[in-house]
C-alpha positions as a printed NumPy array, in Angstrom:
array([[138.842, 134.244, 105.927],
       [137.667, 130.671, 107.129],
       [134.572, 131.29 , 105.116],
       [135.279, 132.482, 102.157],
       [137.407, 128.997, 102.069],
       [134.815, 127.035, 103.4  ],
       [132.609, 128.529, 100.526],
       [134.813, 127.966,  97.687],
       [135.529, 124.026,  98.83 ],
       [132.333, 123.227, 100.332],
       [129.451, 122.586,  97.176],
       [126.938, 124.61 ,  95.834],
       [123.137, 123.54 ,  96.196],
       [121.866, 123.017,  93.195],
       [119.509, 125.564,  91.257],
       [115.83 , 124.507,  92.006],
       [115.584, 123.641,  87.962],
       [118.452, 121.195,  88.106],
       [117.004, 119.746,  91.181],
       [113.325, 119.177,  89.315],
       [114.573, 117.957,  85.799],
       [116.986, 115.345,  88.008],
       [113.82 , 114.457,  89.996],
       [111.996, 113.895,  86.478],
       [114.964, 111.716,  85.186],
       [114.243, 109.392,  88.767],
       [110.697, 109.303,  87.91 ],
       [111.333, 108.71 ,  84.315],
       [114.018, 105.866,  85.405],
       [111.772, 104.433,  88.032],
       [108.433, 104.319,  85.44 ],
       [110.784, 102.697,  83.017],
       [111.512,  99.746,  85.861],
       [107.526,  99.619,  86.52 ],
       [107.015,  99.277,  83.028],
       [109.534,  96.626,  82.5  ],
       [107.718,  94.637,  85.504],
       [104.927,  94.975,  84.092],
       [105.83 ,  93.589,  80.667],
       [107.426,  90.742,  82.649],
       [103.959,  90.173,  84.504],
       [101.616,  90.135,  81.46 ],
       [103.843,  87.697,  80.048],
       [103.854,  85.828,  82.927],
       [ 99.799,  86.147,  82.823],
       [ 99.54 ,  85.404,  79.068],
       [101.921,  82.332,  79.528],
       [100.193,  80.223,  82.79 ],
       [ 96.677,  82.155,  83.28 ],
       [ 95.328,  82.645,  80.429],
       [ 95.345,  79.179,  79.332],
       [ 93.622,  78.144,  82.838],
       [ 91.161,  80.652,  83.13 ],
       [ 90.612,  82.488,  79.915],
       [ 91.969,  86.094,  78.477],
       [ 89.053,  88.223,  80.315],
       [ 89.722,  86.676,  83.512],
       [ 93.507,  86.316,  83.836],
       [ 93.1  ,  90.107,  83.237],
       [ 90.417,  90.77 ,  85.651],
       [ 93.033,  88.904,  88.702],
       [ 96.347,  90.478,  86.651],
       [ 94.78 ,  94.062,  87.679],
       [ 95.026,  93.312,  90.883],
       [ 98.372,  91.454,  90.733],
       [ 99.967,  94.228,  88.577],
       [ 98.193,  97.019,  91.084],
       [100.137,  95.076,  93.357],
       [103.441,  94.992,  91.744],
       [103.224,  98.772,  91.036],
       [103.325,  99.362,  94.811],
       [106.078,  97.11 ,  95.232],
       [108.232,  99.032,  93.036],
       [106.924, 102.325,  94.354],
       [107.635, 101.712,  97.779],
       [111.142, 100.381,  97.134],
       [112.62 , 103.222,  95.037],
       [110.077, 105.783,  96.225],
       [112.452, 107.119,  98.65 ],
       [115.15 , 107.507,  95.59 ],
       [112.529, 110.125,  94.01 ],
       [113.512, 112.893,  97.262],
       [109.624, 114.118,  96.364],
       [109.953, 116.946,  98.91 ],
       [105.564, 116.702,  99.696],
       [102.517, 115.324,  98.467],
       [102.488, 117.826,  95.871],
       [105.56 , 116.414,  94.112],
       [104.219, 112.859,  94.849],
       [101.103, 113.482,  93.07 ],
       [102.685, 115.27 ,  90.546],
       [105.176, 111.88 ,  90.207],
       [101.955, 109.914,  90.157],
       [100.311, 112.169,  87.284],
       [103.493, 111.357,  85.283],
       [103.675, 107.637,  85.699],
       [ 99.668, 107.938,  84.446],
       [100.156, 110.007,  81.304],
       [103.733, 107.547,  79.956],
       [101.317, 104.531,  81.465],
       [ 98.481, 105.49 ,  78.954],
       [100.71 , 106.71 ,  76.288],
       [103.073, 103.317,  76.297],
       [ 99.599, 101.449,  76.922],
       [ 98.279, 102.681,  73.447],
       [101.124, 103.02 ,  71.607],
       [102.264,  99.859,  72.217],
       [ 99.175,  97.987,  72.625],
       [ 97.263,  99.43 ,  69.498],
       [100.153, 100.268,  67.54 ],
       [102.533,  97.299,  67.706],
       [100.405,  94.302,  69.034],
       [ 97.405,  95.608,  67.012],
       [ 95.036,  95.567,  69.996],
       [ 91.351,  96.934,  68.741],
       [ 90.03 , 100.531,  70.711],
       [ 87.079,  97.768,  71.444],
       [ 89.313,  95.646,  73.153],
       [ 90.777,  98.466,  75.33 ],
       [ 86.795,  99.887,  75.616],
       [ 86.178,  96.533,  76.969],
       [ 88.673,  96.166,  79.82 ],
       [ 87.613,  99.807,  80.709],
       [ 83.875,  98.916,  81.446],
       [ 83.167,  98.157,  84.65 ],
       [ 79.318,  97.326,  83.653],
       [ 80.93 ,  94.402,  81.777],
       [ 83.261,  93.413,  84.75 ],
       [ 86.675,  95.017,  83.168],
       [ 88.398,  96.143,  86.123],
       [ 91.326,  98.493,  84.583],
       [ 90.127, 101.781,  86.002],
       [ 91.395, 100.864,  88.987],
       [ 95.138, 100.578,  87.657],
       [ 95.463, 104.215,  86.877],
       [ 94.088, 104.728,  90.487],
       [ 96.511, 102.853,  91.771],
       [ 99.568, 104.196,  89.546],
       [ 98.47 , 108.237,  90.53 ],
       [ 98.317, 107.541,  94.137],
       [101.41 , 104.985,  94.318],
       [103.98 , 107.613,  95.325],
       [101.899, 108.571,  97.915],
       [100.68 , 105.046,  99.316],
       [104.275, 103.702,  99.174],
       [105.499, 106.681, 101.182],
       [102.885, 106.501, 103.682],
       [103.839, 102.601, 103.67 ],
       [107.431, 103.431, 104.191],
       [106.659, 106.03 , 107.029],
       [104.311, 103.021, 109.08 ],
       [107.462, 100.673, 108.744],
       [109.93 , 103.431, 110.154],
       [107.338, 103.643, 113.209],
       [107.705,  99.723, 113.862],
       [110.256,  98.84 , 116.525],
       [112.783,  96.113, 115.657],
       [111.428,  96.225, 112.065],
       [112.758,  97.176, 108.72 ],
       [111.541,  98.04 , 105.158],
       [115.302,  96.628, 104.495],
       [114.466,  93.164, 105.306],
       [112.346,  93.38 , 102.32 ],
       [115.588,  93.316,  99.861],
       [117.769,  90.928, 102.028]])
């Protein structure tokens, strides 16, 4: 008797599916925040280093700032994605890549009128264009920031908390 009433007011687990598709709207949500700092950051870049060092090479050192942004906001709200393994990490990862690439053109070409040369260019690592490593860095960001997150949980009398105040 205690049962069945525990099972009628305690709730249901939800169905595998509605688990994944709310895990894809936290990745979606999340990607949409990255994206948003990054827009903030190359118009941060376009605004005070471009004008000291040149276009080329405020992109070359915004790489590695914006690589470094995109673990930021991984490691804060990568806990918030409840990515059961690596699997699901990567899989996170792989998603943030293929809206990264698809936003990338669509926006770049498409609205600021970027040439396919121009994205060619930053793509060639013979020629010192250093953007291959940003899709490096956005697949294996789930995964860094969690083993980031793990490290700081280790660390007595510290706290990834601190971080946010």
């Amino acid at each position: 008797m205690i049962s069945e009433i525990q099972s009628t007011i305690r709730p249901k687990r939800a169905e595998p599916r509605f688990r994944a598709l709310r895990s894809l709207e936290t990745a979606l949500v999340v990607w949409l925040i990255m994206i948003g700092v990054e827009a903030v950051h190359g118009l941060l870049r376009t605004t005070f280093l471009v004008p000291v060092v040149g276009d080329f090479r405020a992109r070359q050192i915004g790489m590695f700032i914006g690589s470094a942004l995109i673990l930021l906001v991984a490691y804060v709200f990568v806990d918030w994605l409840h990515a059961p393994d690596r699997k699901s990490l990567m899989l996170v990862g792989l998603l943030w890549l293929a809206l990264t690439v698809a936003f990338e053109i669509g926006f770049g070409h498409f609205v600021l009128w970027r040439s396919w040369e121009s994205f060619a260019n930053e793509y060639n690592l013979v020629r010192g264009g250093l953007l291959p490593f940003g899709p490096v860095v956005v697949v294996f960001s789930p995964l860094i920031a969690t083993w980031l997150r793990k490290l700081n949980r280790q660390r007595p009398g510290w706290s990834s908390d601190n971080l946010l105040g």
